[in-house]
NUMI-402299 format. One record per residue (C-alpha): y, x negated, z; chain; residue in one letter; residue number from 1. Coordinates in nm, 4 decimals. Layout:
N
{atom {Y,X,Z},"A","A",NUM}
...
% end
This chain:
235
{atom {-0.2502,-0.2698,2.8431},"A","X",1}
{atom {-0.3391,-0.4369,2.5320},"A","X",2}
{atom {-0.3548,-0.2503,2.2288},"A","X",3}
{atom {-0.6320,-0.2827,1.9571},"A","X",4}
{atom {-0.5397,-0.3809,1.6053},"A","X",5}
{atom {-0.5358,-0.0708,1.3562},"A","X",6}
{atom {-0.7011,-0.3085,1.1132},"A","X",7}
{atom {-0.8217,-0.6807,1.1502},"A","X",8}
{atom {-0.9784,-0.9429,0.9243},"A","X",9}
{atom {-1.1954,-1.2455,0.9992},"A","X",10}
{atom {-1.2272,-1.5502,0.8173},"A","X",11}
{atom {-1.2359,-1.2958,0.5025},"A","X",12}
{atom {-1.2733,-1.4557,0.1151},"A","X",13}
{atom {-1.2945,-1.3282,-0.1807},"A","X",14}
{atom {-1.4086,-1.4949,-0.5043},"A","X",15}
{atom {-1.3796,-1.2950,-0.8484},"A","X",16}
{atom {-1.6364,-1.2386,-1.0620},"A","X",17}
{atom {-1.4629,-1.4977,-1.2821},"A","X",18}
{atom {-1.5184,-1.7335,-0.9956},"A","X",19}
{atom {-1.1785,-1.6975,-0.9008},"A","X",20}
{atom {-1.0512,-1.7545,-0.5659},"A","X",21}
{atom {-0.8703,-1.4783,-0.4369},"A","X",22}
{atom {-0.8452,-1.5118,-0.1126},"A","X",23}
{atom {-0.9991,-1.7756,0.0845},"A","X",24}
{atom {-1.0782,-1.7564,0.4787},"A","X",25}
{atom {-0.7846,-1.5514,0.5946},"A","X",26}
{atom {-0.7536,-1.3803,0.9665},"A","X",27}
{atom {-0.5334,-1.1017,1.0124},"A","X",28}
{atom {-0.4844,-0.8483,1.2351},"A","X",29}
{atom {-0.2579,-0.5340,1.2005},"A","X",30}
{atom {-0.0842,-0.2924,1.4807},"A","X",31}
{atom {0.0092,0.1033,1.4961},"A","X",32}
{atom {0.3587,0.1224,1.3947},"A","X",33}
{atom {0.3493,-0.2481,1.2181},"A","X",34}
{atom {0.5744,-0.2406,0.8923},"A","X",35}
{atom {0.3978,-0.5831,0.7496},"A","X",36}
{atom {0.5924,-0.7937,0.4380},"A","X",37}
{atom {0.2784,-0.9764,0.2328},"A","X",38}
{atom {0.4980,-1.2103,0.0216},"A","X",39}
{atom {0.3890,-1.4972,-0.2076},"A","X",40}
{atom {0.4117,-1.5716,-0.5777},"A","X",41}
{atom {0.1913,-1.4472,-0.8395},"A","X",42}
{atom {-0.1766,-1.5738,-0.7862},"A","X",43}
{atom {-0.0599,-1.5899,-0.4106},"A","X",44}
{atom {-0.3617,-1.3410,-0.2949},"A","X",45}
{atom {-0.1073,-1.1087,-0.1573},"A","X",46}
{atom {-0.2772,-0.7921,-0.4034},"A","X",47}
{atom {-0.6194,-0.9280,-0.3584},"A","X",48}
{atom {-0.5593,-0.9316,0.0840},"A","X",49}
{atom {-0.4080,-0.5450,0.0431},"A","X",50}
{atom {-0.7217,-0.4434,-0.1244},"A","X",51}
{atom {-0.9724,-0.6232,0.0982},"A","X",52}
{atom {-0.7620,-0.4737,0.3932},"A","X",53}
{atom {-0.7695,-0.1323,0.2661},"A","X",54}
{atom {-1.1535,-0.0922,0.2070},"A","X",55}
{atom {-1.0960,-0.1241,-0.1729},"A","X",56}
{atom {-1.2521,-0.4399,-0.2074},"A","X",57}
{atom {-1.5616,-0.5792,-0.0026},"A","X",58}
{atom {-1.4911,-0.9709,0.1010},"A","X",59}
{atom {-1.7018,-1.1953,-0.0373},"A","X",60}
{atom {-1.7326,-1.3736,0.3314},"A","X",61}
{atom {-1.5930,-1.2214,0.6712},"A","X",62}
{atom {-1.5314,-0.9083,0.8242},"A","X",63}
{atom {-1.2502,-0.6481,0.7822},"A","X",64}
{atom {-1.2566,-0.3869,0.9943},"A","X",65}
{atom {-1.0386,-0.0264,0.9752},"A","X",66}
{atom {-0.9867,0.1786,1.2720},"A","X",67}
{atom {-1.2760,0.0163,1.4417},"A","X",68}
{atom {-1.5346,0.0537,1.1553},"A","X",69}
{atom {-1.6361,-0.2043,0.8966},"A","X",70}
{atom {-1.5703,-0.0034,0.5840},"A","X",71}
{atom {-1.8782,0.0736,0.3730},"A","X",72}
{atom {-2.0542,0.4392,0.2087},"A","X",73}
{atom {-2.1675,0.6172,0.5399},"A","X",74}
{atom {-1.7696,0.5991,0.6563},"A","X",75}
{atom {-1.6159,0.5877,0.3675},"A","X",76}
{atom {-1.4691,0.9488,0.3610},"A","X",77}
{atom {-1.3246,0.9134,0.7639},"A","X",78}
{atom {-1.1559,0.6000,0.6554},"A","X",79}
{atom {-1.0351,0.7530,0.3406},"A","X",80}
{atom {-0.8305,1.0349,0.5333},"A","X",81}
{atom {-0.6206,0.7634,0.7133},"A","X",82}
{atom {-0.5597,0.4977,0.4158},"A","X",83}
{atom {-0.3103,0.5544,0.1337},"A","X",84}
{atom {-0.2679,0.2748,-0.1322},"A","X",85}
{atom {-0.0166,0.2993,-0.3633},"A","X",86}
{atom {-0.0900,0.0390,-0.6678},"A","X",87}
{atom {0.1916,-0.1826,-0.8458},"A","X",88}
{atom {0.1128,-0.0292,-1.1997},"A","X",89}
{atom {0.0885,0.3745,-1.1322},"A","X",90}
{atom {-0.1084,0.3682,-1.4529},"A","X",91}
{atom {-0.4419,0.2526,-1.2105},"A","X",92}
{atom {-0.3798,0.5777,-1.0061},"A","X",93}
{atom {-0.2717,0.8677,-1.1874},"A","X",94}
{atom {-0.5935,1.0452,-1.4160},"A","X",95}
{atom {-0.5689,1.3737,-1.3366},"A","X",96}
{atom {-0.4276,1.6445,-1.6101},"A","X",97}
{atom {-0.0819,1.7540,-1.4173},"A","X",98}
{atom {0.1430,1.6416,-1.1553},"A","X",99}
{atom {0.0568,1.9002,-0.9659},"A","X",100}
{atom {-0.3190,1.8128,-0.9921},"A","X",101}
{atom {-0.1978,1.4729,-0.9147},"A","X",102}
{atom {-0.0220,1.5746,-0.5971},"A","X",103}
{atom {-0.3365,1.8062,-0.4778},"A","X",104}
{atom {-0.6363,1.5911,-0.5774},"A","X",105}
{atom {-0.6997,1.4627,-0.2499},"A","X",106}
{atom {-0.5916,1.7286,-0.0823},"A","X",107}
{atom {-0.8632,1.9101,-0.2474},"A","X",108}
{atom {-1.1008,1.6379,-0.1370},"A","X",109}
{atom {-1.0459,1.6622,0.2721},"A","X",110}
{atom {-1.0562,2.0713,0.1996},"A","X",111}
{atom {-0.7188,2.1286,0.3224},"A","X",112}
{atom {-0.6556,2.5285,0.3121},"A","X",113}
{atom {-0.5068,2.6783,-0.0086},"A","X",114}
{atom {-0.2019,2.7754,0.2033},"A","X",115}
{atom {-0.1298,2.4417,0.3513},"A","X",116}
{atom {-0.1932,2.3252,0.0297},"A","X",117}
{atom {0.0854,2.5220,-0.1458},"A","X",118}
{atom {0.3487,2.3723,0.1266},"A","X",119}
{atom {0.2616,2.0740,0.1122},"A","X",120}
{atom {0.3127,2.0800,-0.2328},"A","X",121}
{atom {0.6333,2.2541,-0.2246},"A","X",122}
{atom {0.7336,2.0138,0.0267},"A","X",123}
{atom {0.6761,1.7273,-0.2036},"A","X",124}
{atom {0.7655,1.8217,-0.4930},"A","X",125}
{atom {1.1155,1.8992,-0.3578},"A","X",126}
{atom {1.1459,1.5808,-0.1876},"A","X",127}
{atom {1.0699,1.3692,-0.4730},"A","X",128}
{atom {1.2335,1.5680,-0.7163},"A","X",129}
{atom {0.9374,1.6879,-0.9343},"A","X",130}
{atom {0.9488,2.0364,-0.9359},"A","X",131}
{atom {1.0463,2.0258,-1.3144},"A","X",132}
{atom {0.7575,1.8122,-1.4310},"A","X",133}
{atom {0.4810,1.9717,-1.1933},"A","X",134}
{atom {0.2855,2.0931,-1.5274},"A","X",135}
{atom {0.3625,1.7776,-1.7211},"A","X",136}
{atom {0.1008,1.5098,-1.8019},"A","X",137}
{atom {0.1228,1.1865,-1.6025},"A","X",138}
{atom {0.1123,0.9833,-1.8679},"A","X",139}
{atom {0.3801,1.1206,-2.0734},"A","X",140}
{atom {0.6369,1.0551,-1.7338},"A","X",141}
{atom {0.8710,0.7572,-1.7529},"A","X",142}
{atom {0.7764,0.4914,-1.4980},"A","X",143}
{atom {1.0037,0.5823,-1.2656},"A","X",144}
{atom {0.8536,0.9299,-1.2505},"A","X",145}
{atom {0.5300,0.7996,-1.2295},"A","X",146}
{atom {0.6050,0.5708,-0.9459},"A","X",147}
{atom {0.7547,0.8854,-0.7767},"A","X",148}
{atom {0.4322,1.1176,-0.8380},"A","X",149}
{atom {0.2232,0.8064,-0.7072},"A","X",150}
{atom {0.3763,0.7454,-0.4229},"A","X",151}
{atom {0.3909,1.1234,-0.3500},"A","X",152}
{atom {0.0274,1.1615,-0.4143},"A","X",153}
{atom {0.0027,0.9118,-0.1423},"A","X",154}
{atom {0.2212,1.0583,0.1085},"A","X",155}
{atom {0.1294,1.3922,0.0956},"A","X",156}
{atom {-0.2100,1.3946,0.2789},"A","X",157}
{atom {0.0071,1.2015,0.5600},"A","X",158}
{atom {-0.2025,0.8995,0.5861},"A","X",159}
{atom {-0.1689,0.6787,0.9183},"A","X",160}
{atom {-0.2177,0.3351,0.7150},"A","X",161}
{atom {-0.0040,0.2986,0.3568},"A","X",162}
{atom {-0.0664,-0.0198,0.1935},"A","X",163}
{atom {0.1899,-0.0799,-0.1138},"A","X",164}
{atom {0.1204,-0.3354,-0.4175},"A","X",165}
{atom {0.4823,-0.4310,-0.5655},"A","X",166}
{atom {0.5847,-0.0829,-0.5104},"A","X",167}
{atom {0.9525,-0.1367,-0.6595},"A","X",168}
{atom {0.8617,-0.3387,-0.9978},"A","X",169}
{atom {0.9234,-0.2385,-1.3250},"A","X",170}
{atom {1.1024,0.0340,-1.1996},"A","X",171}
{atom {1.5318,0.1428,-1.2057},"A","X",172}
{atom {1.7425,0.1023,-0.9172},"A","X",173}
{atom {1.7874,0.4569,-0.8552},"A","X",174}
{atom {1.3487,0.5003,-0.7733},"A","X",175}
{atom {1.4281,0.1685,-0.6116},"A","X",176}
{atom {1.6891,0.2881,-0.3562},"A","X",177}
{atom {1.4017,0.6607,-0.3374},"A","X",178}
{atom {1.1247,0.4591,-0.2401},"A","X",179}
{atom {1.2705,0.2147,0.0208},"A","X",180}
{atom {1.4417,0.5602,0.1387},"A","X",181}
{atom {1.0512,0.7074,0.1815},"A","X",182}
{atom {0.9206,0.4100,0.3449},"A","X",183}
{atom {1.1974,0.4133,0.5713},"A","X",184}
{atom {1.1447,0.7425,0.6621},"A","X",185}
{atom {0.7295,0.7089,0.7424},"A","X",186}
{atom {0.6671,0.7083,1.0307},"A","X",187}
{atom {0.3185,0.5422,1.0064},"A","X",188}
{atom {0.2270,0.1963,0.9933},"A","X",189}
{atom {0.3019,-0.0034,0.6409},"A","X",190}
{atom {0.1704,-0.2932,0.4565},"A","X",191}
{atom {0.3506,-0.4203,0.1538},"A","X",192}
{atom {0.3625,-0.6418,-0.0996},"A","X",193}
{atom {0.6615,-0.7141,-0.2859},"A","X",194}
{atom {0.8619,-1.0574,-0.4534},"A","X",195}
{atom {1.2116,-0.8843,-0.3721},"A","X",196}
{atom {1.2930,-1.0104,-0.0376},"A","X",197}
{atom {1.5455,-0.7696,0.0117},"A","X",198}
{atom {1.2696,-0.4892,-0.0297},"A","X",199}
{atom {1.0989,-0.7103,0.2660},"A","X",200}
{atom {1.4111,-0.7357,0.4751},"A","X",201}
{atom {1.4971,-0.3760,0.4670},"A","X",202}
{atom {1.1471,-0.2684,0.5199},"A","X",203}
{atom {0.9218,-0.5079,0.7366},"A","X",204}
{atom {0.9458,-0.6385,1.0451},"A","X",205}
{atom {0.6627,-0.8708,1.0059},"A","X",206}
{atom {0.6319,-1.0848,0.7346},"A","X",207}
{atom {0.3446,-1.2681,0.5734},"A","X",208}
{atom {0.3938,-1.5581,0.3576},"A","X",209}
{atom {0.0952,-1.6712,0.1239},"A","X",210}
{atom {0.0313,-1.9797,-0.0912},"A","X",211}
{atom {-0.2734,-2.0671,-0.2920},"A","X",212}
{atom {-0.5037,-1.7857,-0.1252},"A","X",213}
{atom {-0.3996,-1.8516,0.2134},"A","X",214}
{atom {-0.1626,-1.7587,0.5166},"A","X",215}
{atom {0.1124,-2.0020,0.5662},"A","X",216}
{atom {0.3224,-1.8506,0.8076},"A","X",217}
{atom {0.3304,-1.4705,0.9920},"A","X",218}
{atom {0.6262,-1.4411,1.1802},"A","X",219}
{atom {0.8534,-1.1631,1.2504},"A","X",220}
{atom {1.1556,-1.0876,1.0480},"A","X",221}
{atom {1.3984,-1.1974,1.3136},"A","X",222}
{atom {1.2319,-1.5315,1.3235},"A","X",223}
{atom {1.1851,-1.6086,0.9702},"A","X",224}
{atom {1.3213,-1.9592,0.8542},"A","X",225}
{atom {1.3706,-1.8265,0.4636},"A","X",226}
{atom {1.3393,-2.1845,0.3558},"A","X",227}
{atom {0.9745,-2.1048,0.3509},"A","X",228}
{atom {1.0285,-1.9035,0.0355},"A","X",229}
{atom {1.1457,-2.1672,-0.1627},"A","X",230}
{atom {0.8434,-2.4143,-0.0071},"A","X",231}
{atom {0.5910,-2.1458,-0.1361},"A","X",232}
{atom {0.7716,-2.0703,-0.4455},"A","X",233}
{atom {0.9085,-1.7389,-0.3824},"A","X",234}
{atom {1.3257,-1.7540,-0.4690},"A","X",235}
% end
């Protein structure tokens, strides 16, 4: 039986408003229970090919297509409920005046029950340690609680798809050690980008190497000749 890619992408580019090139004819395709390593230095394309992939960005040429449907306003809301995206600089995520806002604000938006609500909240809060700071401003956390209420925010509607931008920079190896603990732990299917290959090894079992806007090599982790990271630039 052969199995349909959860997401896919076609000869997809993207060119900046700048005039940029982001990301420039890349085809892609990604499975149910895939944990995918994008890795590449900066300017790679890595961020730019998480965001096209995830509906967040529109490709300036091709086609990506998520869970059968070629993202766009009339499905928008149905992809939504299966997508998490967790950015590399919380900063671009969290806007809303508490954790605990933080935690339920997409909750809220699918209209999950009050009472489901309040576990799920309980849940999360416990598990990433936030009880304390649930009435706290995000921006007046430390990044490492930040990262945590992001990531949390993210996992808590239970998405089937979590893409992750850089998810352990600028960040101390104790919220390190949590969040390759959570990702281990999901059971859905992950996409991340990340320059720490031992984030990658630990995490993926399908990397992605990217130079210059473009796929160089997708292999598996087994199979990967790590002499390619030093080609691309990536040590």
């Amino acid at each position: 039986m052969v199995h349909s890619p959860l997401i896919s992408a076609r000869g997809i580019s993207y060119v900046y408003p700048d005039g940029s090139m982001g990301v420039q004819d890349v085809s892609i395709e990604i499975f149910r229970g895939e944990r995918v390593g994008i890795v590449g230095p900066n300017g790679s394309g890595k961020s730019t090919l998480i965001f096209l992939l995830s509906g967040l960005l529109k490709p300036t040429k091709g086609e990506v297509r998520i869970f059968g449907l070629t993202p766009d306003k009339k499905n928008f809301e149905s992809i939504r409920r299966k997508i998490g995206v967790v950015f590399q600089n919380p900063d671009d995520f969290l806007f809303n005046p508490t954790v605990r806002d933080e935690l339920l604000y997409v909750p809220r938006q699918l209209e999950i029950n009050e009472e489901k609500m309040r576990q799920l909240l309980l849940e999360y809060s416990e598990m990433f340690d936030l009880k304390e700071i649930l009435h706290k401003p995000p921006f007046r956390l430390s990044g490492g609680e930040k990262k945590k209420v992001e990531i949390a925010s993210v996992l808590i509607y239970r998405p089937e798809v979590i893409f992750l931008d850089e998810p352990t920079a600028n960040v101390d190896g104790k919220t390190k050690r949590m969040v390759a603990e959570m990702m281990r732990k999901y059971e859905g299917t992950v996409v991340i980008t990340s320059h720490e290959l031992e984030i990658i090894k630990r995490l993926c079992n399908r990397v992605v190497l990217m130079s210059k806007g473009r796929i160089v090599e997708d292999t598996t982790i087994n199979t990967l000749d790590e002499r390619m990271f030093e080609e691309i630039g990536v040590v």
